[in-house]
VEXVOLO-117205 format. One line per 3 residues: number of its first residue (from 1); for each residue x, y, z of N, C-alpha, C. Coordinates in pm, whole numbers. Each point is the difference from the previous one (the first is absolute). Layout:
BEGIN
NUM = X:Y:Z:X:Y:Z:X:Y:Z  ...
% end
This chain:
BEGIN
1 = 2082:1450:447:-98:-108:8:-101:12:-115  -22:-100:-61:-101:13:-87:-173:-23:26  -54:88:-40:-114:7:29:-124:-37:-114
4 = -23:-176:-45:-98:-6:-61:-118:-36:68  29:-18:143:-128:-66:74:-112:20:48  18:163:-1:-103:88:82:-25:-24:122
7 = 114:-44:100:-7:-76:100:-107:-86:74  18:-116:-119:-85:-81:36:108:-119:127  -97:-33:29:31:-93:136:51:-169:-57
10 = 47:-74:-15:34:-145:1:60:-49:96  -100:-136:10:46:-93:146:106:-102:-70  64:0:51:138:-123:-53:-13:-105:82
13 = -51:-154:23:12:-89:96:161:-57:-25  40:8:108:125:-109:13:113:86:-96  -20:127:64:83:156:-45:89:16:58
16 = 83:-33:107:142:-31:73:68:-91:-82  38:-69:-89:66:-37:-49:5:-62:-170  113:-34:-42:-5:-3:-101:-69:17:-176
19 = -67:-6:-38:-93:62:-89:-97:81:50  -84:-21:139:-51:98:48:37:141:43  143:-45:51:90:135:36:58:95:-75
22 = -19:-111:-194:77:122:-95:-149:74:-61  -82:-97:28:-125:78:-55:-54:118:83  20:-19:120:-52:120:114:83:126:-18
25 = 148:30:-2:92:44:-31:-41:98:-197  -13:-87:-73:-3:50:-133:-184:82:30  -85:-34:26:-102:38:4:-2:103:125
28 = 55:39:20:16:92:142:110:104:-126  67:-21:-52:94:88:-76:-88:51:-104  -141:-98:-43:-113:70:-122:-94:100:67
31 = 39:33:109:-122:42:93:-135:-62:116  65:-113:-20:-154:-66:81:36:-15:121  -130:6:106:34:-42:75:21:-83:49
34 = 65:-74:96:49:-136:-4:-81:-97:145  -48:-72:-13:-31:-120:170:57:-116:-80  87:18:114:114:-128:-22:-45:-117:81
37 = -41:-102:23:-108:-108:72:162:-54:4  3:-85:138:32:-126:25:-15:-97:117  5:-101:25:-42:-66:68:91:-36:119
40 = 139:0:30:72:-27:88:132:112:37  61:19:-130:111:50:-32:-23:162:46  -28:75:99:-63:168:-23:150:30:1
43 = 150:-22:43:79:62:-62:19:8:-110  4:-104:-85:55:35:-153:-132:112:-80  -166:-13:61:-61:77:-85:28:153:45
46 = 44:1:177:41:176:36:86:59:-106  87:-136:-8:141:47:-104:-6:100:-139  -138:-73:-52:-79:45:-98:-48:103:-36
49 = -110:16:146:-65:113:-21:89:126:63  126:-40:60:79:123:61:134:21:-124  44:-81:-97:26:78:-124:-75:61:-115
52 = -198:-55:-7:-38:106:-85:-41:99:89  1:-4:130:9:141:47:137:88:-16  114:-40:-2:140:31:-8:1:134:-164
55 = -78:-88:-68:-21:102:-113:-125:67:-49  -77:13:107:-95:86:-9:-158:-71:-38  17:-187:15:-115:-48:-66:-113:29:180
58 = -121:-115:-72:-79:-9:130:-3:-114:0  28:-71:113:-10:-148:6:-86:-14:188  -62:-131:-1:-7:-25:121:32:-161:21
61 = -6:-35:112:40:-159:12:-110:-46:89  -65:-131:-87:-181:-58:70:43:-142:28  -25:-64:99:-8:-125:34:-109:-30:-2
64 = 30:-169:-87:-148:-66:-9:6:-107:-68  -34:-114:50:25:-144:-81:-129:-23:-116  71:24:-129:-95:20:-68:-98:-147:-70
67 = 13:-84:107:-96:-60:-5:-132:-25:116  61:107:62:-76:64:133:-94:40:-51  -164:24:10:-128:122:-54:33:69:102
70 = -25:-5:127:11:129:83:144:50:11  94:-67:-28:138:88:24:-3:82:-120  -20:-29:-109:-15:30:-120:-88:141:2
73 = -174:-18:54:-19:112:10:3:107:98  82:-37:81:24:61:89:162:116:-68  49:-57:-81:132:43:-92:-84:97:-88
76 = -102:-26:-89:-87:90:-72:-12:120:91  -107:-35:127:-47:104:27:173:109:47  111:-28:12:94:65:77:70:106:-113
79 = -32:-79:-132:67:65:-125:-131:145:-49  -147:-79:41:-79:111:-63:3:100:86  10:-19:174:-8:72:58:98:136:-22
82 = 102:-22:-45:161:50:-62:-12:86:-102  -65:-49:-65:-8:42:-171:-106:-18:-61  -108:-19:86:-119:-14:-83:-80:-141:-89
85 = 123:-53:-74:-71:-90:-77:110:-85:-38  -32:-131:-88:146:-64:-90:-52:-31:-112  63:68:-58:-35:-2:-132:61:-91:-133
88 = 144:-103:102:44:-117:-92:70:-56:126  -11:-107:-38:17:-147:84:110:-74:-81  124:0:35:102:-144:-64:-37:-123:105
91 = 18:-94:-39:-41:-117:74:113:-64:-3  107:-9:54:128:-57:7:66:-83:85  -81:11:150:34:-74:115:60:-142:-52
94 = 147:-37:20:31:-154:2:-105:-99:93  -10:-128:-66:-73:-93:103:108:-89:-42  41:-43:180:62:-138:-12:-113:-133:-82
97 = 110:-67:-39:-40:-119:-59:131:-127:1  -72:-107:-7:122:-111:36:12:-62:-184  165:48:18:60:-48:-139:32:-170:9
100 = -31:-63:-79:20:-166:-21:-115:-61:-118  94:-72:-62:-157:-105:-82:-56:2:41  -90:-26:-87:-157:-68:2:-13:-131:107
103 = 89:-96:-32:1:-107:44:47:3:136  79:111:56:27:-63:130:-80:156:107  -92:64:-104:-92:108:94:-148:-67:51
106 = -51:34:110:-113:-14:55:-108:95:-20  -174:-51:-5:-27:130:-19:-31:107:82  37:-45:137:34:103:26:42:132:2
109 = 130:-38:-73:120:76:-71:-58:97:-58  -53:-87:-136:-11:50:-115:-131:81:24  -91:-20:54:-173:42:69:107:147:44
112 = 71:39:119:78:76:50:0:97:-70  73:-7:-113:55:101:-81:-124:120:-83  -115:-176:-102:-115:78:-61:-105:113:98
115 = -19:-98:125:-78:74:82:58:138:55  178:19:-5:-17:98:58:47:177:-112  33:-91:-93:8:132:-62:-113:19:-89
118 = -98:-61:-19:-95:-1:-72:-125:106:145  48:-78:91:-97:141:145:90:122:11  131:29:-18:69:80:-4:-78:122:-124
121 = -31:-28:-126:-31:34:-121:-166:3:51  -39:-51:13:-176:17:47:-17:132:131  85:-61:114:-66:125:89:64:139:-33
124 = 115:20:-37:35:133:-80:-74:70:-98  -43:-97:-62:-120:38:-112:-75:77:41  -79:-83:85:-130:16:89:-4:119:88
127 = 126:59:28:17:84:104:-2:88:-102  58:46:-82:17:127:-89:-70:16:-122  -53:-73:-60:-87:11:-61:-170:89:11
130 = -32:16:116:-100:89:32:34:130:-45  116:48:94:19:138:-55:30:42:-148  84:-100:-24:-31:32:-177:-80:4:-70
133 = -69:-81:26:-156:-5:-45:-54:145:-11  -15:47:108:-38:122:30:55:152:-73  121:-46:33:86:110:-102:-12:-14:-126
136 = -30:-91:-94:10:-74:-139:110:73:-39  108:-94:78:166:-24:-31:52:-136:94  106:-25:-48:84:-104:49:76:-91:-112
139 = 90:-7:111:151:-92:-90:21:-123:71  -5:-121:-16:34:-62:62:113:-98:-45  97:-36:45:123:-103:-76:22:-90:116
142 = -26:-97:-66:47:-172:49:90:-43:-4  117:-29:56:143:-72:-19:-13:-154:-19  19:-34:-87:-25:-98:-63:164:-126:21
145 = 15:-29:-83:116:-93:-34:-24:-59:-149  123:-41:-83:11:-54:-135:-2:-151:47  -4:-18:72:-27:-133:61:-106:-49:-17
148 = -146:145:-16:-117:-49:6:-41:-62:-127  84:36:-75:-41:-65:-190:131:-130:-7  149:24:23:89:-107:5:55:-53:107
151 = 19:-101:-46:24:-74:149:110:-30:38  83:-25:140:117:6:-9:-46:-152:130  169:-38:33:9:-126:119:-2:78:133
154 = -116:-99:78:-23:32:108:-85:122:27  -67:49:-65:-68:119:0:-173:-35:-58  -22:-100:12:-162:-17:-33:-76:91:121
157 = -5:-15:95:-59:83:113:-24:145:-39  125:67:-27:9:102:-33:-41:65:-119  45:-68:-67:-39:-17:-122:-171:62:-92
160 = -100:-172:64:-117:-36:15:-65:169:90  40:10:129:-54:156:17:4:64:-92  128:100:-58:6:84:-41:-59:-17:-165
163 = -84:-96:-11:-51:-35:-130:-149:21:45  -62:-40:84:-98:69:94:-63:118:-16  176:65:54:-44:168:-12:-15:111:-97
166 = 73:-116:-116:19:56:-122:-160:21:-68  -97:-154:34:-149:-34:-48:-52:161:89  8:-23:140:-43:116:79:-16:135:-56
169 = 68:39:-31:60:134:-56:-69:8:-91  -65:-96:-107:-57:44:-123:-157:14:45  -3:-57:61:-173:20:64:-36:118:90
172 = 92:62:31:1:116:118:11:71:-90  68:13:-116:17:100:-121:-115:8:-88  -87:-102:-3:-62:-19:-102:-127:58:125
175 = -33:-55:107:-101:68:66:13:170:27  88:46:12:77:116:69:5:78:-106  12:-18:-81:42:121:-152:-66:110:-13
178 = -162:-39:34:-81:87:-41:1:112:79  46:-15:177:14:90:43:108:79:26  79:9:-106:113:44:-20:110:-47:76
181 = 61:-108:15:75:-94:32:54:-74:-86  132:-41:-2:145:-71:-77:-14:-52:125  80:-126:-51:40:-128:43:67:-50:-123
184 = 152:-91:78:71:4:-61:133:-97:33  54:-71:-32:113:-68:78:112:-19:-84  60:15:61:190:54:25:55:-176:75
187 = 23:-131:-139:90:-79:25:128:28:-27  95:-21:137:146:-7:-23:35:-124:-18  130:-20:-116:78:-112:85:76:7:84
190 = 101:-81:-26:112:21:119:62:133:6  -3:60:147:21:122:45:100:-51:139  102:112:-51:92:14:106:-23:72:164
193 = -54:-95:92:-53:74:86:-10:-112:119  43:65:129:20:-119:129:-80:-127:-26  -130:-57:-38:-58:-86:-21:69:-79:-105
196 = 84:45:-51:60:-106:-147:129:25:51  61:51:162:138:21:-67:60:-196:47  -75:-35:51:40:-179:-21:32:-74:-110
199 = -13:65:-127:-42:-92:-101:170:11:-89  69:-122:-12:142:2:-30:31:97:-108  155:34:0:37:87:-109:-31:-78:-131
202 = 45:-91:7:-23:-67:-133:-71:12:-98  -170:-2:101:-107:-14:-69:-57:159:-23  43:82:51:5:153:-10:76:19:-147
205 = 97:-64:5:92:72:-122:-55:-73:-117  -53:-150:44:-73:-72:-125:-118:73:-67  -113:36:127:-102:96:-49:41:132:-74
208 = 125:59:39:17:96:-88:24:2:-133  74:-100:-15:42:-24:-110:-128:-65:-123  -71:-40:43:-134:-67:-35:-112:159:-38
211 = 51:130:54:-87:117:-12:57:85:-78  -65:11:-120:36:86:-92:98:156:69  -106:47:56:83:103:35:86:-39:87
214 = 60:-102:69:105:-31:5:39:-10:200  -85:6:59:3:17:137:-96:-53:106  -30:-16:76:-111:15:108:-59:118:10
217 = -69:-27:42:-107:126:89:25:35:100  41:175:28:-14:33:82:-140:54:99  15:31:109:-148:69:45:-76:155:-34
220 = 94:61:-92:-32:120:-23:-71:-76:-160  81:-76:-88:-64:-31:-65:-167:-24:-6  -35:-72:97:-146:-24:23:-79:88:31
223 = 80:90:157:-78:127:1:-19:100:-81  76:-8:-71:-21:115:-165:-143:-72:-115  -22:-88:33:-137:-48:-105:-116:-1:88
226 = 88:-31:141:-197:45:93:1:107:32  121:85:-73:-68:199:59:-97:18:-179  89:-42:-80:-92:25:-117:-156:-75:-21
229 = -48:-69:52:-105:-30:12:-140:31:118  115:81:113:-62:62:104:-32:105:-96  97:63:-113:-18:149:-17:-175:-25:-58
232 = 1:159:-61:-109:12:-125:56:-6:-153  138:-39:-18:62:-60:-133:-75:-107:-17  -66:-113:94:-70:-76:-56:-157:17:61
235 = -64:83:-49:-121:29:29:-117:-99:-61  93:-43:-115:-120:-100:-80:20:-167:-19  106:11:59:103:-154:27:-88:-96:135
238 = -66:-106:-16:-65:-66:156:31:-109:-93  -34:-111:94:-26:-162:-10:184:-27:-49  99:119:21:116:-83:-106:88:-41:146
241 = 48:-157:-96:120:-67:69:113:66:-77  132:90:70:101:61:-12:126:-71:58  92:-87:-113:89:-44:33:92:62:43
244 = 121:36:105:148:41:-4:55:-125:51  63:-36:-120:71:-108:-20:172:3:-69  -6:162:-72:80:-14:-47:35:-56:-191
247 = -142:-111:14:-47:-23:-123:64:-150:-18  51:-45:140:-17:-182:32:-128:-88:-75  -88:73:32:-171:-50:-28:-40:91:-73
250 = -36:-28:-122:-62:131:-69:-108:-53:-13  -157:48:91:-131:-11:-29:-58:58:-38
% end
């Protein structure tokens, strides 16, 4: 196991599965310790935390709808109680959102989506941010989307958030810096992972072919750029939008 972390603690939201699950997994193999958050699913996150236990990591599994404040800090207090403190936060939790034009969405819909991953990204903040403060340390990474700069059909909802969180992120970085805090976001594009496995072969093999390096995204892919920005390799890196795209979008 490699040990650059000094076993520091990271909360993973929405860490049972797919990009959360390769990131909990790879960061549990760097040494950290792991709170794997999820909101419904506690088999797939046991799954998790009972293979980085399988090889010797520390993981635990926290329920909490992270647009909950009290479930939320009620998840804080269960991780500090554990380990003391968290010392990096991925912000990854999926939020449903309703895919369709413009023209035939309500705003409902579209209200739906901003309001909830934009409170998803606020009360997480809010919750962990004290203790860092305190420690003058912290990492924090935002899962973003390439969606949030280009636009694709049927995805304004989604879209429009994760462009949101992208503004978000630079103001939490730009307030946060001084007390030794990164902030930072990690847009994917298309990633191979249960949430996309709907989306036809066609347009899979079209996108690949459209990506220089020549493929989709897998989920280890992604979790390999939010362990490097959890690390202290980027100690002096905040406010950056980090594409894995493959190099579809070069921003």
């Amino acid at each position: 196991m490699e040990q650059d972390s000094m076993k520091k603690v990271v909360l993973i939201t929405g860490g049972g599965r797919g990009i959360g699950a390769e990131a909990s997994m790879i960061l549990a193999k760097r040494g950290y310790r792991v709170a794997v958050n999820y909101v419904s699913n506690a088999n797939r996150a046991n799954e998790v935390v009972q293979e980085i236990l399988n090889y010797g990591g520390e993981a635990i599994a926290v329920k909490a709808d992270v647009r909950q404040p009290n479930e939320v800090d009620q998840m804080v207090k269960e991780i500090c109680f554990k380990w003391g403190s968290i010392d990096a936060l991925v912000n990854n939790a999926n939020i449903s959102f309703a895919a369709k034009p413009f023209q035939e969405m309500n705003w409902e819909e579209f209200s739906q989506k901003l309001n909830d991953e934009m409170k998803a990204a606020f009360t997480m903040t809010k919750a962990i941010i004290p203790m860092m403060i305190k420690n003058g340390y912290g990492r924090i990474v935002y899962v973003a989307s390439g969606l949030a700069k280009n636009p694709s059909p049927k995805m304004i909802a989604h879209g429009t958030a994760k462009a949101g969180l992208v503004q978000f992120a630079k103001y939490v970085a730009q307030e946060l810096g001084p007390n030794g805090i990164t902030v930072n976001v990690i847009a994917p594009g298309l990633v191979d992972t249960e949430a996309t496995a709907d989306q036809p072969a066609e347009f899979r093999e079209q996108m690949a072919s459209l990506t220089p390096i020549g493929r989709i995204a897998n989920p280890e892919d992604v979790a390999r750029a939010i362990a490097m920005y959890v690390s202290d390799d980027c100690q002096f890196i905040t406010g950056a939008y980090v594409p894995v795209n493959g190099g579809i979008a070069m921003d």
